[in-house]
N, C-alpha and C positions, 0 to 999 in steps of 0.2 A: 516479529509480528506475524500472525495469519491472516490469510484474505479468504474471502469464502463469495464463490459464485456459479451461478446457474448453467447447464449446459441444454440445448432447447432444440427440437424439431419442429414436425411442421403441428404436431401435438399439440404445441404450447404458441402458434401462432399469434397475432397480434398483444402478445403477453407485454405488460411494459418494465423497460429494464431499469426506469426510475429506482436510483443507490446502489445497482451493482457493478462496482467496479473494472469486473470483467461478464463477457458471454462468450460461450463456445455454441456455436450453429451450425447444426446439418446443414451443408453445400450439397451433395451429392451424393451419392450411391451407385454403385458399378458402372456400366457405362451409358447411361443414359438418363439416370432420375435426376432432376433438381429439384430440391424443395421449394415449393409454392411460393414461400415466406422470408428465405434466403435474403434476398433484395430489401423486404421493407423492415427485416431484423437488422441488417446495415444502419438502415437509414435511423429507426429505433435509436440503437446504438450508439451515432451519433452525436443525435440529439439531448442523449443523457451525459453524453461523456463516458460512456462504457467502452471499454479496451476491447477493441473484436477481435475473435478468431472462429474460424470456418474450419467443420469438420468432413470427413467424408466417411461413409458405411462401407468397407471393403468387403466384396463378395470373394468366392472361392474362384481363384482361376485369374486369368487375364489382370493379372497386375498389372503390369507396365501400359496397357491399353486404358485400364480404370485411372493410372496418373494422369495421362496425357488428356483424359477429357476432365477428370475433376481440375487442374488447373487451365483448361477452353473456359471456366467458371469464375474458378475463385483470384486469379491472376496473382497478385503478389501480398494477398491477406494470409498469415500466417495461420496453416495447416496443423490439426491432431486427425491423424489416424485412428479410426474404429475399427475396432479387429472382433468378432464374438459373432455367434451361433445364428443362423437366420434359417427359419422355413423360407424358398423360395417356388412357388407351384407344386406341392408336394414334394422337394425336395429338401435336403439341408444343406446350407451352405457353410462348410466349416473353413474358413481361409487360415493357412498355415504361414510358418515364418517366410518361407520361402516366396509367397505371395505378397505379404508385406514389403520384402527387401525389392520386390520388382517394381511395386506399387511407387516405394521412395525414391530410387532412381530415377524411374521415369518421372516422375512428377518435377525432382529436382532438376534433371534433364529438359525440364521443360522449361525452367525460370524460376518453380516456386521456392515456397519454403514451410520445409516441415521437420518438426523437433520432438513432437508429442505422436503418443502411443498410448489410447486408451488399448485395455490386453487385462481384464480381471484375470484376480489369479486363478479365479473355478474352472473358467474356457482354457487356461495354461494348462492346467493339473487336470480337470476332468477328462475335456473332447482333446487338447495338444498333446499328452501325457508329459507334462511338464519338462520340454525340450529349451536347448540353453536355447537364451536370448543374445548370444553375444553377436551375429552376424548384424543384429539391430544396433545393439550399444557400440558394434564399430562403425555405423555409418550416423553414430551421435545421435541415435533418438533417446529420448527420455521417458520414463514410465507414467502413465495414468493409471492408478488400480482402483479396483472397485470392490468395495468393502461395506455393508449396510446393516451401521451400527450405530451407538452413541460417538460423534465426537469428540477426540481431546488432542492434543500434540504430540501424546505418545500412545495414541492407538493402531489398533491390528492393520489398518492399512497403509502403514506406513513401512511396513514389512518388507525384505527386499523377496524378490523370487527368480528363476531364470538366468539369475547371474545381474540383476537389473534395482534400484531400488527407487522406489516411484519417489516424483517429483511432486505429483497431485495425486490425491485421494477423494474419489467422487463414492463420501460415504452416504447418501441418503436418495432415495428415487420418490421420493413421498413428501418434499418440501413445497411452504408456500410461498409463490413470488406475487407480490403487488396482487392479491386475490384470485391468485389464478393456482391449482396444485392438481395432479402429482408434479414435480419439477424435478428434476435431478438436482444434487448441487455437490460441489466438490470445494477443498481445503487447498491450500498453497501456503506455504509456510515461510514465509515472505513478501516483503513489497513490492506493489505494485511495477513500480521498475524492475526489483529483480524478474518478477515475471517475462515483462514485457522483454527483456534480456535473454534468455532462456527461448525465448519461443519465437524469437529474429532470429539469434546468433547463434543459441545450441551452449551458450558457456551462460555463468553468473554475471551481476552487472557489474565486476573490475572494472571495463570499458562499456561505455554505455551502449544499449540499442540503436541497431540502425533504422534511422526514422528516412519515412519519404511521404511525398504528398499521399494526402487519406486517412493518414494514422493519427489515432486523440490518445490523450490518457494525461498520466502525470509524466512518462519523459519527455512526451511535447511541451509540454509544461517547460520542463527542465532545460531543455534546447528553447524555448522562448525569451525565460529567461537570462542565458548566456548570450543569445543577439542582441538584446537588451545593453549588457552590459557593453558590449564593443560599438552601442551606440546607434544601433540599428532601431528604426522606431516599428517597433510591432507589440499586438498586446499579448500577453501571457493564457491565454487562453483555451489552452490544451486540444485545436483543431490547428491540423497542417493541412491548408487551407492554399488559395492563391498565396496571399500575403503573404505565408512563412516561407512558403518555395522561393519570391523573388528575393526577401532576406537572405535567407541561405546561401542564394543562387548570388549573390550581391558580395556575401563572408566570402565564399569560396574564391571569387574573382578576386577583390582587394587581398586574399593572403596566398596568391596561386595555388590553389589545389582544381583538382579538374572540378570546372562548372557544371554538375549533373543536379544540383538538388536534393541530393542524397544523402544524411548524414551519416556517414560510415568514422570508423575508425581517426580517421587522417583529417576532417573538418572535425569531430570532436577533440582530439590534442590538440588543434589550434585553438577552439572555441575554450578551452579551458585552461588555458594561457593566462597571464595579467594581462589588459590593455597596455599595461605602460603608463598610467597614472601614478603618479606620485605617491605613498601609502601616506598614511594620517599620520602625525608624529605623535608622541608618545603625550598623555598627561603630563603635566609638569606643576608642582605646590599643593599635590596632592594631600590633604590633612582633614581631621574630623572636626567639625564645626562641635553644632549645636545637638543634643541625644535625648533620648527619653528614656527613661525608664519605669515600670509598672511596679509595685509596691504590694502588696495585703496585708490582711491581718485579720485574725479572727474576730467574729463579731463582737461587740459588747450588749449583755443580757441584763437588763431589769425590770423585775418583778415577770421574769417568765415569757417578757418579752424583744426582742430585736430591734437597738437602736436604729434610727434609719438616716441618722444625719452626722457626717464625723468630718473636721478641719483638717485637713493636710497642710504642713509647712514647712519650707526646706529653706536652709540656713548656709550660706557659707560659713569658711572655717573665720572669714574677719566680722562674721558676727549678724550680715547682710540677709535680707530677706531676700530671696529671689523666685520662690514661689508660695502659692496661697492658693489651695481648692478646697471648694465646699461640695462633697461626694454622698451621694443618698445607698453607698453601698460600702463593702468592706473593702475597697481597693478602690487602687487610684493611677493614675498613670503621669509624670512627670513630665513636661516637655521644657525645652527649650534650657535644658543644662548644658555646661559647658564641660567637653572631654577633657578629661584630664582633674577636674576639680574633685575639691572634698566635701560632702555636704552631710550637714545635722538633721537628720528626717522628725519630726514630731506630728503626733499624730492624737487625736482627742474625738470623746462622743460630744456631740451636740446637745444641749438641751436641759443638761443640769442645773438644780438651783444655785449651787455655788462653780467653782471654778475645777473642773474635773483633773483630776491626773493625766499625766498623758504620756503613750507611748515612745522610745526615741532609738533612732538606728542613724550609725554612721554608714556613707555611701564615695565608693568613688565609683565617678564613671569616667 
């Protein structure tokens, strides 16, 4: 499956994310901007059920200084880096890899987490002159390219470059969200979980994402539903909330793993364990009762026109009537035979003066 959604500034402010699965939102920009909107695109967010992630604009220079304030910001919301060309007061600001790799450490150094790397491949190849990406790809970021074309699953942006092969493809800057356009919007080529997987943990969903209070989507969903199962009463409803933290925080205690609230790795192998319930045993006298079966025949025509009234009747083999329909078309549908039996189908038009010939097919069902 593909998922497809908006990436938003302060641009597209009070924009509503009603049906989009996920948002990507400017957080910040070098060491002091935060976007106006930041805050009530959360809250947005939320309230639709959209999977959040906060981006940040990296300028030239001062990496490691731009991580440590963009996470003062966005605390433990999982991070795409923005890498590409900016006028800043007459200036250009072209940030290079090396800006990046400082940007990610420190920001990881600080608590966050960051997995995505928007990096078109024109700013690669144009202003970079298409320098490896692999000092990025060893510290596990994953590609965003940007490509603005028609999409499809095997289009140009999904191209690798850099030594890197993008994860998302943000091919349109001209789309419209809930009445509001230009919008950016980007392709993920997979579900929602694997995303939300990807852009926690840096790997696929093998092992599920680590969830903690704040985060919605469907693998809260999925963690909702496995407290469920062990008997935990909460509802399924895709906000980690108070309620699922003391669940958790409840799982974790009754199966010894450290009590933080956090579903990592080590409360999901337990959370997808059996309880211990007895499994259902198997059917037993399994057999085919009663069947149906549907029947045709071509029409009978006189004088140029289509009878509209034909008897159906079906015979066992000791002679026994056991069905009788009066059908206003050329077909008919038999119910209530028994598997296994033999039956004499006969079939006649309605309405003749005399006593009409009539069709006849043996049947086993």
């Amino acid at each position: 499956m593909t998922i497809f959604f908006p990436d938003i500034a302060s641009g597209q402010a009070g924009v509503s994310l009603r049906g989009c699965p996920v948002v990507i939102t400017k957080a910040t920009e070098g060491t002091g901007y935060i976007n106006p909107d930041y805050s009530n695109a959360k809250s947005r967010a939320k309230s639709s059920g959209t999977y959040f992630v906060a981006y940040h604009f990296l300028q030239q220079g001062s990496g490691a200084a731009q991580g440590a304030f963009c996470h003062s910001v966005v605390g433990n919301i999982p991070l795409m880096l923005d890498m590409e060309q900016e006028s800043l007061g007459g200036r250009i600001s072209n940030p290079n890899v090396s800006d990046a790799v400082n940007f990610i450490k420190s920001f990881r150094a600080s608590g966050g987490t960051c997995y995505l790397l928007y990096l078109p491949r024109w700013y690669w190849s144009s202003v970079l002159g298409s320098p490896s990406l692999k000092p990025l790809a060893d510290l596990g970021m994953m590609l965003v390219s940007s490509d603005y074309t028609t999409y499809n699953d095997l289009g140009p942006g999904w191209a690798s470059y850099g030594g890197m092969t993008p994860l998302v493809w943000q091919y349109t800057s001209s789309a419209s969200l809930n009445g509001r356009s230009p919008v950016d919007f980007n392709a993920f080529r997979g579900s929602l979980i694997d995303f939300e997987s990807y852009v926690t943990t840096g790997a696929a969903s093998g092992s599920e994402p680590v969830l903690r209070l704040g985060d919605t989507g469907a693998a809260v969903i999925h963690l909702q539903q496995r407290l469920k199962v062990w008997g935990l009463n909460i509802n399924a409803d895709g906000d980690f909330g108070p309620d699922t933290l003391n669940a958790v925080k409840s799982f974790q205690s009754q199966h010894r793993i450290t009590v933080d609230g956090v579903v990592g790795p080590q409360t999901w192998a337990e959370l997808n364990k059996n309880p211990g319930e007895p499994s259902f045993p198997a059917p037993t006298g399994l057999n085919v009762k009663t069947v149906s079966v549907e029947i045709d025949w071509n029409p009978v025509v006189v004088k140029g026109s289509e009878i509209q009234s034909y008897t159906v009747e079906a015979f066992g083999i000791n002679g026994h009537l056991y069905v009788r329909e009066v059908v206003s078309e050329s077909k008919a549908t038999l119910t209530g035979l028994n598997h296994g039996w033999i039956y004499n189908v006969i079939v006649w038009a309605n309405g003749s003066p005399s006593a009409p010939p009539h069709a006849n097919i043996q049947i086993t069902v």
